[in-house]
C-alpha positions as CSV (number, residue, x, y, z in Angstrom):
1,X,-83.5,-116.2,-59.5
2,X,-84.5,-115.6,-56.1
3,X,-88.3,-115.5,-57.1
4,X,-88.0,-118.9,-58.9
5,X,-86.2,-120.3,-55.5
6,X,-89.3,-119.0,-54.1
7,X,-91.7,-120.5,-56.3
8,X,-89.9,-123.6,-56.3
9,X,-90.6,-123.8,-52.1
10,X,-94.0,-122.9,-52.4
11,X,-94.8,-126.0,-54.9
12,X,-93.1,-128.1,-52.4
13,X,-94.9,-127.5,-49.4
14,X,-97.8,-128.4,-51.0
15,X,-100.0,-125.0,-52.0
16,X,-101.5,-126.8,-55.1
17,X,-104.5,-125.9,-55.4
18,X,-106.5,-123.4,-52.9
19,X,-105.6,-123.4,-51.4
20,X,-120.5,-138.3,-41.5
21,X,-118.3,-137.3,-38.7
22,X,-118.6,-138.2,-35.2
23,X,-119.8,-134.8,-33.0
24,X,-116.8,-136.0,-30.8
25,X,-114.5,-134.6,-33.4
26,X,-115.5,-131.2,-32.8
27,X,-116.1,-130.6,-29.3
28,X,-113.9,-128.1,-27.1
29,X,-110.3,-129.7,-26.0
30,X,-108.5,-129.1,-22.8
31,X,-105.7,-127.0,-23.4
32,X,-102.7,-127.4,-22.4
33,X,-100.7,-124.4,-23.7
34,X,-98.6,-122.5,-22.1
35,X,-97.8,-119.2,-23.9
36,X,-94.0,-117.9,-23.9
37,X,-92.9,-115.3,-21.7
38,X,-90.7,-113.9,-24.4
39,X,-91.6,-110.6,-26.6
40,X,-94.0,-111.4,-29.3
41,X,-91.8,-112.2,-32.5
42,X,-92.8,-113.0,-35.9
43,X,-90.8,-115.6,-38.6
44,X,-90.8,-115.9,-41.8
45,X,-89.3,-116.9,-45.3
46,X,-88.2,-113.9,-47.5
47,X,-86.4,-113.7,-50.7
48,X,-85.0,-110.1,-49.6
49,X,-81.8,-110.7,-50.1
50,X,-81.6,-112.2,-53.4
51,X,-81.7,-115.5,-51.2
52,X,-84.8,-117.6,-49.8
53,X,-83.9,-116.7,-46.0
54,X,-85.7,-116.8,-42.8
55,X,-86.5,-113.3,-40.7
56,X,-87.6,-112.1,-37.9
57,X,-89.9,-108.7,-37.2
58,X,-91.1,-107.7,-34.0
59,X,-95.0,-107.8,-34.5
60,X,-94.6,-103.7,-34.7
61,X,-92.4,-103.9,-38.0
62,X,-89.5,-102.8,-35.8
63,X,-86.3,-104.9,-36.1
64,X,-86.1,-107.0,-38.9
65,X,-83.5,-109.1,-39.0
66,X,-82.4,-112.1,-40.9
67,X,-81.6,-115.5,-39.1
68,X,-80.2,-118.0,-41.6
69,X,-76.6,-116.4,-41.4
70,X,-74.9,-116.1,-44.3
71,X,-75.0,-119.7,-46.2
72,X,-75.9,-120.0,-49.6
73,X,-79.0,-122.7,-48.6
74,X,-82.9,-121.9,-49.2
75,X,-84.4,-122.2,-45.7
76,X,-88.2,-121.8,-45.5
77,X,-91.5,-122.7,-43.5
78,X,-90.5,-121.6,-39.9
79,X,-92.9,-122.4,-37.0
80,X,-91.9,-121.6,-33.1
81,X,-91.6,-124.3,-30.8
82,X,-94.0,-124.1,-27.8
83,X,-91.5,-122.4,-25.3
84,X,-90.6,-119.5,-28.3
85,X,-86.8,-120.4,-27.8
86,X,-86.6,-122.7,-30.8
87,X,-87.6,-122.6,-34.7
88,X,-88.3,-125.5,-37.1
89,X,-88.0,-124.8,-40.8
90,X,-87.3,-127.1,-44.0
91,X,-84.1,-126.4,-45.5
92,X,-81.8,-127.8,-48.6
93,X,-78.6,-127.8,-46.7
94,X,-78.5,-131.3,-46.7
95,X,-78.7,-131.4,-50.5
96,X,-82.6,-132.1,-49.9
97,X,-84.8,-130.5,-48.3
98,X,-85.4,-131.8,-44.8
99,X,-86.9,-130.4,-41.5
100,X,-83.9,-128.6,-39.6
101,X,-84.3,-126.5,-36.2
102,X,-82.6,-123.9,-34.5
103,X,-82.4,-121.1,-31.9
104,X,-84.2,-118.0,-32.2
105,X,-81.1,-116.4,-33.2
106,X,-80.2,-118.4,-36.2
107,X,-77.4,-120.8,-34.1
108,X,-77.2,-124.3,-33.5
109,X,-78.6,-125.6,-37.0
110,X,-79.7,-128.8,-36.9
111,X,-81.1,-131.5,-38.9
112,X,-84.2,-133.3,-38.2
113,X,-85.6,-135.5,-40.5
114,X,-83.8,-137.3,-42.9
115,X,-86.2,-139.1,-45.3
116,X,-86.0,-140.0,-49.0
117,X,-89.1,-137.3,-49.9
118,X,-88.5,-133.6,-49.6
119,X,-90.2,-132.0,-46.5
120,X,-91.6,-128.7,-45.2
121,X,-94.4,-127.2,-43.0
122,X,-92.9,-128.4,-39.5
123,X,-95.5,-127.7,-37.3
124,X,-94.9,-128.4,-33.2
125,X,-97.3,-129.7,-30.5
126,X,-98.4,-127.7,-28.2
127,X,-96.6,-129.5,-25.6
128,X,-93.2,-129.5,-27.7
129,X,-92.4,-133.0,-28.1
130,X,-93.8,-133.8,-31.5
131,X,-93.3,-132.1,-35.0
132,X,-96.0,-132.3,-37.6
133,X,-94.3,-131.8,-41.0
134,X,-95.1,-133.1,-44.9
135,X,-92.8,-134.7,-46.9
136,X,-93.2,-136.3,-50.6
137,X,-94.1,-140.0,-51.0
138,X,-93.4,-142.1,-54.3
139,X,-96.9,-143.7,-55.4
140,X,-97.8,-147.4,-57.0
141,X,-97.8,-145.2,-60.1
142,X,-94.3,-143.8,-59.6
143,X,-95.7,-140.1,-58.6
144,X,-94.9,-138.3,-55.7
145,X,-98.0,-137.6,-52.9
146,X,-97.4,-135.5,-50.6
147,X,-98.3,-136.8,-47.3
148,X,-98.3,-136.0,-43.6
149,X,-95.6,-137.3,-41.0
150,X,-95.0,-136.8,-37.3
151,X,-91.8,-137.3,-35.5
152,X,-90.1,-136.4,-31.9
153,X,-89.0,-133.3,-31.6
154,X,-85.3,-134.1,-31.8
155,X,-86.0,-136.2,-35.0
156,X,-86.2,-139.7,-33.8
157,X,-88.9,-141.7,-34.7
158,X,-90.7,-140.1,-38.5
159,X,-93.6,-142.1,-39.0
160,X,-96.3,-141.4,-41.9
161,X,-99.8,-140.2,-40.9
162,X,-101.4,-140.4,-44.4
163,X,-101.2,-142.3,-47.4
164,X,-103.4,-140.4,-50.6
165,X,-102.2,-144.3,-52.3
166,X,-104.8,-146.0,-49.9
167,X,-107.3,-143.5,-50.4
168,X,-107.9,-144.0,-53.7
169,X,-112.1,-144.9,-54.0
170,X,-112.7,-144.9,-57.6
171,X,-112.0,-148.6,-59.9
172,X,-110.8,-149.5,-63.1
173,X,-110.6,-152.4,-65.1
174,X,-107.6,-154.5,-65.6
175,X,-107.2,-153.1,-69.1
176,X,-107.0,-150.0,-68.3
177,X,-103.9,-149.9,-65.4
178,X,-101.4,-148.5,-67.8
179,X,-103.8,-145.6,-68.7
180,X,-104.4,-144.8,-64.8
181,X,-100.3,-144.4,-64.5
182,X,-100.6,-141.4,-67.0
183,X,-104.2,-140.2,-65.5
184,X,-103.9,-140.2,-61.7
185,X,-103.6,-137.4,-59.8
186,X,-100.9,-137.2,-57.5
187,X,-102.6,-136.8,-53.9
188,X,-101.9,-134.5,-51.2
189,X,-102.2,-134.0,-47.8
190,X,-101.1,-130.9,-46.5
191,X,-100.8,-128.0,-43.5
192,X,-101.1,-130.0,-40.3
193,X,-102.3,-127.9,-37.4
194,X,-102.3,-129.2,-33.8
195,X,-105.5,-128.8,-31.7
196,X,-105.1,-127.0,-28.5
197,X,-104.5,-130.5,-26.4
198,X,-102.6,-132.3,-28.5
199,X,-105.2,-134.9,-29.8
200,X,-105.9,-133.9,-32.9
201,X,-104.4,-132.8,-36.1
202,X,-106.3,-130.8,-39.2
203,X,-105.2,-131.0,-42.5
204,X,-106.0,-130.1,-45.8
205,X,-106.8,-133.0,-48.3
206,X,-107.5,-133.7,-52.0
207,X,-108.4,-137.1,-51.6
208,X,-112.4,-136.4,-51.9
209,X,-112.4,-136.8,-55.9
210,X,-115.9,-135.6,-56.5
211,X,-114.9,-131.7,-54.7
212,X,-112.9,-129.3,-57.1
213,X,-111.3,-127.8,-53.6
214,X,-109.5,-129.5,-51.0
215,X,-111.2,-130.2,-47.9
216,X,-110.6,-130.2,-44.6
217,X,-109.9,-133.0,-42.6
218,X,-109.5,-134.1,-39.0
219,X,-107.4,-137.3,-37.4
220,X,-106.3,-138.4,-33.9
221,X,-102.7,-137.1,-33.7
222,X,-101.2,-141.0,-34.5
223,X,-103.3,-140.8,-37.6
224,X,-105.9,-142.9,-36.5
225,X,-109.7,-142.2,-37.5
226,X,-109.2,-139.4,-40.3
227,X,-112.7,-138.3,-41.7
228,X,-113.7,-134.7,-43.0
229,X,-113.9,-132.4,-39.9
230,X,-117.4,-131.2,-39.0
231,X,-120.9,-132.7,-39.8
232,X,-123.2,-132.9,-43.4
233,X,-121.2,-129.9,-44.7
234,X,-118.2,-130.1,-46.3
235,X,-115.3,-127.4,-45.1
236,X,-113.5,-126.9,-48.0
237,X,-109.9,-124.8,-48.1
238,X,-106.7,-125.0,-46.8
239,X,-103.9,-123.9,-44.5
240,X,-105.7,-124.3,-41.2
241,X,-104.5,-122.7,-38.1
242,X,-106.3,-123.4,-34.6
243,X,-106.0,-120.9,-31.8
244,X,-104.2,-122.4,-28.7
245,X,-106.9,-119.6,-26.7
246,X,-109.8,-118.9,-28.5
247,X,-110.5,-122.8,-30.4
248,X,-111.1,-120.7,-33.2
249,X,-109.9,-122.3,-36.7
250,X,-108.6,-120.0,-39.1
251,X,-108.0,-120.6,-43.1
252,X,-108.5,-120.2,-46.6
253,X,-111.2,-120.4,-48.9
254,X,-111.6,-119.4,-52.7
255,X,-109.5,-120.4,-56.0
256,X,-105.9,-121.2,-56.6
257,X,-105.7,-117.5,-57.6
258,X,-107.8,-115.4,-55.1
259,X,-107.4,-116.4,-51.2
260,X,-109.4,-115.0,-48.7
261,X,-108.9,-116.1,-44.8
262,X,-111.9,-117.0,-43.0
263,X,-112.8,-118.2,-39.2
264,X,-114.8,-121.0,-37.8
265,X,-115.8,-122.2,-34.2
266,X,-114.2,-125.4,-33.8
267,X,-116.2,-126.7,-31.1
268,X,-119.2,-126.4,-33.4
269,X,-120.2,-129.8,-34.9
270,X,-121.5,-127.6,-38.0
271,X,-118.4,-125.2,-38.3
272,X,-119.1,-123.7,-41.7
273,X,-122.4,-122.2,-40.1
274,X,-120.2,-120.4,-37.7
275,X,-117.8,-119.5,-40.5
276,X,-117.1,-115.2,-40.9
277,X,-115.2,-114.1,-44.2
278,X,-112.4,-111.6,-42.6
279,X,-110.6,-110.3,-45.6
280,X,-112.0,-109.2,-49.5
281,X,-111.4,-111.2,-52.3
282,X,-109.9,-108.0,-54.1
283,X,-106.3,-109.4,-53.1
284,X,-104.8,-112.8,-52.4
285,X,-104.4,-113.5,-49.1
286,X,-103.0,-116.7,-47.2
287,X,-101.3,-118.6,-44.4
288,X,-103.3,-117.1,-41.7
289,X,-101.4,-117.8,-38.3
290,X,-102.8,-116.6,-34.8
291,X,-101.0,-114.6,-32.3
292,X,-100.4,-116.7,-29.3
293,X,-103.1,-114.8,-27.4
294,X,-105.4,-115.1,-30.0
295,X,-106.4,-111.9,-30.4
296,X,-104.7,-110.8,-33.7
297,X,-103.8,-112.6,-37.2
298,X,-100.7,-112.7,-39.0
299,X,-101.2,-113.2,-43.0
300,X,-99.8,-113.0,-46.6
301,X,-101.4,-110.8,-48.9
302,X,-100.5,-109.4,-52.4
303,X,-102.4,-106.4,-51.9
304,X,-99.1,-104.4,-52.9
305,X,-98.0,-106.0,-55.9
306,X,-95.6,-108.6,-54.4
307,X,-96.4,-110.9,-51.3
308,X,-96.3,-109.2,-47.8
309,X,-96.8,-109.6,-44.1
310,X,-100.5,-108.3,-42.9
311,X,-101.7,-108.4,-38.9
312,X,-105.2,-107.9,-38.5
313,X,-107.2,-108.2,-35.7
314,X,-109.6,-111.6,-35.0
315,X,-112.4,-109.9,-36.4
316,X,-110.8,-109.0,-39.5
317,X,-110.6,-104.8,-38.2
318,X,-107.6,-102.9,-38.0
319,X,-105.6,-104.3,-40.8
320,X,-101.9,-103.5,-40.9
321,X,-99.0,-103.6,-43.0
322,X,-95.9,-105.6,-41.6
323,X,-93.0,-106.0,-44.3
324,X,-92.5,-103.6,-47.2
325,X,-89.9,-103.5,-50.1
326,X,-90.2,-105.7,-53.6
327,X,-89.3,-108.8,-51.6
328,X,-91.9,-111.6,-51.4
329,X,-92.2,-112.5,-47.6
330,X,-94.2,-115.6,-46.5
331,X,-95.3,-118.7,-43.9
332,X,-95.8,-116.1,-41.0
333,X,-95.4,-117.7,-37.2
334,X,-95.5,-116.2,-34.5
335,X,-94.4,-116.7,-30.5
């Protein structure tokens, strides 16, 4: 049961598939992060205890702990705010699942969002007063998109970024609108990451009809000017991460069965020329998250049979196992 809670929250948040631009796009940001003084800790959504739970492990596999109490809800898709004393996580305690927060230590739960769509994948600005988060979207066709929303960080004011409905390039004849209800594709854009500054938001899209893989994509963080992000080549994958230190980008490339997590320069304007493979294709391996020095990488990877917490280094060296049991553990973040 608890590995079909599972599956059912990673279908949700979007992980369907994989997982000219202006040279504006891609130049270096001015940061404005401010990493937390607390100890390095690392969430995450586990179905340990028979129960899709959020945990925490220091970053030396010391101290697991779970922080989602004892309530029978399925709570997923942590990320730390900017300051580390706050998580953000989707949860079906409100009978749907919506974006919820609460205190490093699992108290004051509180809900967020509150939108017809189910949402997931809360991701904060790096200053703390926004929250980057998908949620589903009923089509002309009557199918659910997923798209990309931001909001304030206490929940006030959710506004859609996206719309897959409006990007819809191909046409049809007249005759043939009650065949495109039963043929189109439901769209999807998915895992917003903040640049370092603020400004800018990846994502990973389907909307490009003529690629097999999603692509990513870049837009101005009130969803203005969306295009693919680099120049010429295409960057396809998904689940991008950008490092608040480094402006490295971090993701995933390869087939819906086979993962492997890559990094790019972002300030490059060609960024697949700078791109390094960092893991094999041997195993699955996902959801790349940096550490907030940038120097190490927090992923998922099956290469035990079930899915499991990995830190590497940023060079792919010195890889390291973080969770063990026959649990599936997932959506690493880490303060």
């Amino acid at each position: 049961m608890s590995n079909f809670k599972l599956s059912k929250l990673l279908c949700l948040i979007g992980m369907l598939a994989l997982s000219a631009s202006s040279l504006s796009a891609c130049t270096t940001p001015t940061t404005t992060y401010q990493p937390s003084d607390l100890p390095g800790l690392v969430a995450f959504t586990s179905d340990r205890d028979n129960q899709v739970h959020l945990y925490t492990i220091y970053p030396d596999g010391t101290d697991l702990k779970s922080i989602s109490g004892d309530n029978l809800t399925v709570d997923g898709t942590p990320d730390w705010s900017p300051d580390g004393n706050t998580i953000a996580f989707c949860s079906n305690q409100s009978q749907n699942y919506q974006i919820w927060s609460m205190n490093a230590d699992g108290s004051d739960r509180r809900m967020l969002s509150d939108l017809k769509g189910r949402s997931a994948l809360p991701k904060w600005s790096p200053d703390g007063s926004k929250i980057a988060f998908i949620s589903q979207v009923i089509n002309e066709v009557g199918i659910f998109d997923l798209e990309i929303f931001s909001m304030n960080s206490d929940g006030t004011d959710a506004r859609q970024l996206t719309e897959s409905s409006a990007e819809e390039t191909h046409e049809e004849p007249a005759s043939e609108a009650a065949d495109h209800a039963h043929s189109h594709r439901a769209g999807w854009n998915s895992a917003p990451a903040w640049s370092p500054d603020g400004s800018k938001i990846l994502f990973a899209s389907n909307r490009d009809e003529a690629s097999i893989n999603p692509i990513i994509y870049i837009m101005n963080s009130d969803g203005s000017d969306q295009k693919k992000f680099g120049l010429i080549v295409d960057v396809d994958g998904s689940e991008p991460d950008w490092s608040p230190i480094t402006n490295k980008i971090v993701w995933v490339r390869g087939t819906a069965a086979k993962g492997d997590i890559w990094v790019m320069d972002a300030s490059s304007p060609f960024p697949l020329v700078t791109a390094k493979k960092l893991t094999d294709n041997i195993n699955d391996n996902r959801s790349p998250v940096w550490s907030p020095d940038g120097t190490q990488i927090v992923f998922v990877s099956d290469a035990n049979g079930n899915k499991d917490l990995f830190i590497m280094n940023a060079d792919g060296s010195n890889i390291r196992r973080l969770t063990y049991g026959k649990s599936n553990n997932v959506n690493p973040t880490w303060r």
